[in-house]
C-alpha positions as CSV (number, residue, x, y, z in Angstrom):
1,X,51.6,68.5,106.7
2,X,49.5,70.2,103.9
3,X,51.5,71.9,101.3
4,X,48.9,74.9,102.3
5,X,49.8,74.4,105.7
6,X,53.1,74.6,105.1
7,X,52.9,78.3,103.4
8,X,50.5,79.7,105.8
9,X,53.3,78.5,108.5
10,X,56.3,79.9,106.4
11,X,54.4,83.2,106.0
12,X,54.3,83.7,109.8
13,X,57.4,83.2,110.2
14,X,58.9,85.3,107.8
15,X,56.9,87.7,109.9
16,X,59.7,87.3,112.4
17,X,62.7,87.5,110.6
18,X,65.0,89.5,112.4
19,X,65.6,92.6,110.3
20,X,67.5,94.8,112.5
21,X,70.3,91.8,112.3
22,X,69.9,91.3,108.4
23,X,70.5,95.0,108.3
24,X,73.8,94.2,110.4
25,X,74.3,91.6,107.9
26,X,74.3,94.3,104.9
27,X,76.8,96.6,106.9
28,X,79.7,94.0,108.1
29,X,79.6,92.5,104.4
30,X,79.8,96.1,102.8
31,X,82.8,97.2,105.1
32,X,84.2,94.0,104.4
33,X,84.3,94.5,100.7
34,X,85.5,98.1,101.2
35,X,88.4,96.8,103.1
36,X,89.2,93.9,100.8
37,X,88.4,91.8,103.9
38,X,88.0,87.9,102.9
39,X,84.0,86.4,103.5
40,X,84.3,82.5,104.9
41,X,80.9,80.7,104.9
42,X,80.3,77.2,105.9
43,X,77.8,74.6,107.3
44,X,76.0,71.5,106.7
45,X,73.6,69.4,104.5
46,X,71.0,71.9,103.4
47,X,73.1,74.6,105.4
48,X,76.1,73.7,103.2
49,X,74.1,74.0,100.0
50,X,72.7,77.5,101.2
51,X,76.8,78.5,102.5
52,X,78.1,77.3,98.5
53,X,74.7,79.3,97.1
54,X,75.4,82.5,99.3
55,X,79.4,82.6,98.1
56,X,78.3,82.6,94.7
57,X,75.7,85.3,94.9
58,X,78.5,87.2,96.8
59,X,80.7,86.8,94.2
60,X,78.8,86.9,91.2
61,X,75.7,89.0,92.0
62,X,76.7,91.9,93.8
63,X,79.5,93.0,90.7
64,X,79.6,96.4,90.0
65,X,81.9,98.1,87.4
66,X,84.3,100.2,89.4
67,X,83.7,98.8,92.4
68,X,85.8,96.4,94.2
69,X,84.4,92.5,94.1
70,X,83.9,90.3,96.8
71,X,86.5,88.1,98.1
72,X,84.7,85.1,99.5
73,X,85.3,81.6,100.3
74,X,82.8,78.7,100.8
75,X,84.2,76.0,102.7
76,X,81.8,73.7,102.0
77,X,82.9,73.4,98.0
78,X,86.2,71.7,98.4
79,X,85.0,68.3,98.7
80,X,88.6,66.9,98.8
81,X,89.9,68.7,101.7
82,X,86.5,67.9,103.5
83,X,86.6,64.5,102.9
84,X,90.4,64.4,104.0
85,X,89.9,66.2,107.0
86,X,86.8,64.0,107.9
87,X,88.3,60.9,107.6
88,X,91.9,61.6,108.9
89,X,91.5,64.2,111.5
90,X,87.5,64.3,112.1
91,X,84.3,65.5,111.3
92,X,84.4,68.3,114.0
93,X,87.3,69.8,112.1
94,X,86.6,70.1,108.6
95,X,85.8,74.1,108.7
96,X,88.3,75.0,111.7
97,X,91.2,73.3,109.8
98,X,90.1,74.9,106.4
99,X,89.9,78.5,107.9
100,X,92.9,78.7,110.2
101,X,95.6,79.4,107.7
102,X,93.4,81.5,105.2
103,X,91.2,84.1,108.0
104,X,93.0,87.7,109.0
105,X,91.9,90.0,111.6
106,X,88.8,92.3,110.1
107,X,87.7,89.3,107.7
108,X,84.0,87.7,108.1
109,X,83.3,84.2,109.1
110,X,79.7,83.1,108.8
111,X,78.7,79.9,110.2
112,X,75.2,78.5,109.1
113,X,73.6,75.9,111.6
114,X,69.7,75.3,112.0
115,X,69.9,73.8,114.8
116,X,72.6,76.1,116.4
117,X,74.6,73.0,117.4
118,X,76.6,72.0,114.3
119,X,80.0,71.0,116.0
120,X,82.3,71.9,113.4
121,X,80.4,75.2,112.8
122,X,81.1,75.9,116.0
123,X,84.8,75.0,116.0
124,X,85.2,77.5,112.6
125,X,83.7,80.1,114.9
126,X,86.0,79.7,117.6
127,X,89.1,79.7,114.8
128,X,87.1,83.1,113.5
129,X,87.2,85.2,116.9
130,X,90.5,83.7,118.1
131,X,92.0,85.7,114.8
132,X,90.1,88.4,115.3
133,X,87.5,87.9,112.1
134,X,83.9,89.2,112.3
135,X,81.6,86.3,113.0
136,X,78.0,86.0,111.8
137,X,75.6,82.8,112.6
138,X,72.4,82.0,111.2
139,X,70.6,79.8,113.2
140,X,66.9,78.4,114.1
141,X,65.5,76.5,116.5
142,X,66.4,78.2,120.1
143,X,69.6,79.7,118.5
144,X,71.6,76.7,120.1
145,X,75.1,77.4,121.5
146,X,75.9,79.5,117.9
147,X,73.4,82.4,118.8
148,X,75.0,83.6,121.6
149,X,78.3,83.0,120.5
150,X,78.9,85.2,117.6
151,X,78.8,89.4,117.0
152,X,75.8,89.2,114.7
153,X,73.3,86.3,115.1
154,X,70.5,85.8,112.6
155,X,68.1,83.7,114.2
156,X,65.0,82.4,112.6
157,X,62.6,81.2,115.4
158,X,61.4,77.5,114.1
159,X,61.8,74.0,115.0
160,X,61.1,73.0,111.7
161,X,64.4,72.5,109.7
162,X,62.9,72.5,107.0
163,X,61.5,76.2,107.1
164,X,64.8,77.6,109.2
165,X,66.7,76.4,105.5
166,X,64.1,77.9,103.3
167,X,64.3,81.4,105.4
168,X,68.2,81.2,105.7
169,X,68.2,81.0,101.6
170,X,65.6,83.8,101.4
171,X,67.9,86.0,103.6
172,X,71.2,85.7,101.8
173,X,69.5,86.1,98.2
174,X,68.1,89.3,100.2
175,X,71.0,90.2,101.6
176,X,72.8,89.5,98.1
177,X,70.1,92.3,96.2
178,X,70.4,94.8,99.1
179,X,74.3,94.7,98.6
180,X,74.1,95.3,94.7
181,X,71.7,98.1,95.2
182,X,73.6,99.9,97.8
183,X,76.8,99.3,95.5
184,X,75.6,100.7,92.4
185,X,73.8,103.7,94.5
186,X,78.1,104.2,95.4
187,X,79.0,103.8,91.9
188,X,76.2,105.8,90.7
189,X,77.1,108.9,93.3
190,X,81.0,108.4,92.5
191,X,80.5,109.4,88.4
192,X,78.6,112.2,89.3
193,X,80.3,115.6,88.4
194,X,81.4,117.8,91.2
195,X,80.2,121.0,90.9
């Protein structure tokens, strides 16, 4: 493929991202922080680098004086317990077994998947909604079985991995601006005299 190729192709689809459920996005994460909910994110390969990326923008980028941080954990940055997991338990596992002593009802889960199929991002989900957490998938391809499986899908319509990762990283650093905007338009409103 032509790198030109390549851009013309990644502008249409970025075209199609699905606002309305990035907006969704924005919302749960806010209410989350408000609450002092825990964030979870996890996937794989390129989706795993994009989960560790989006827990640090969380954590770091969206700081406001006054306000209260995020609490978020990336499951895909303890390479022990992964490793463990993998190798004595299974591959399917290494997210579900991570999250089920850690998530409380009203936290956030968010599985990343580009094909929608990841088996162990699945699993996590399942852990998620069986303790009551807020789940959130972002997913390419068709969706896979993680679309219609979570409360807020993000679903980036491409068969080309490649693009679903680049559009997937674009969203959360997005989502991660919107978030410190909104916060300091809070903080900004809560110094403000009352008259």
């Amino acid at each position: 493929m032509d790198v030109r190729h390549y851009f013309r192709a990644a502008q249409a689809l970025l075209d199609r991202i699905p606002f309305e459920a990035v907006d969704q996005v924005v919302q749960a994460l806010l209410a989350a922080s408000e609450a002092g909910q825990t964030i979870f994110i996890f996937g794989n390969g390129g989706s795993a680098a994009t989960a560790t990326h989006f827990g640090c923008d969380l954590a770091k980028r969206t700081i406001v004086p006054g306000l209260p941080r995020f609490r978020v954990v990336a499951l895909t940055d303890n390479v022990s317990i992964m490793t463990a997991l993998g190798n004595d338990v299974g591959y399917d596992v290494i997210f579900a077994e991570q999250l089920a002593p850690l998530v409380r009802p009203g936290d956030i889960a968010i599985g990343i998947s580009g094909s929608g199929n990841s088996r162990n991002v699945l699993n996590a989900i399942q852990v998620a909604q069986e303790a009551g957490a807020i789940t959130i998938g972002f997913c390419g391809y068709d969706g896979g079985q993680l679309k219609p499986m979570v409360d807020i899908p993000v679903h980036v319509p491409s068969d080309v991995m490649a693009m679903v990762e680049d559009v997937h990283l674009m969203l959360e650093h997005a989502i991660c601006e919107r978030l410190l905007a909104l916060r300091m338009a809070q903080a900004q409103a809560a110094s403000q005299p009352v008259r």
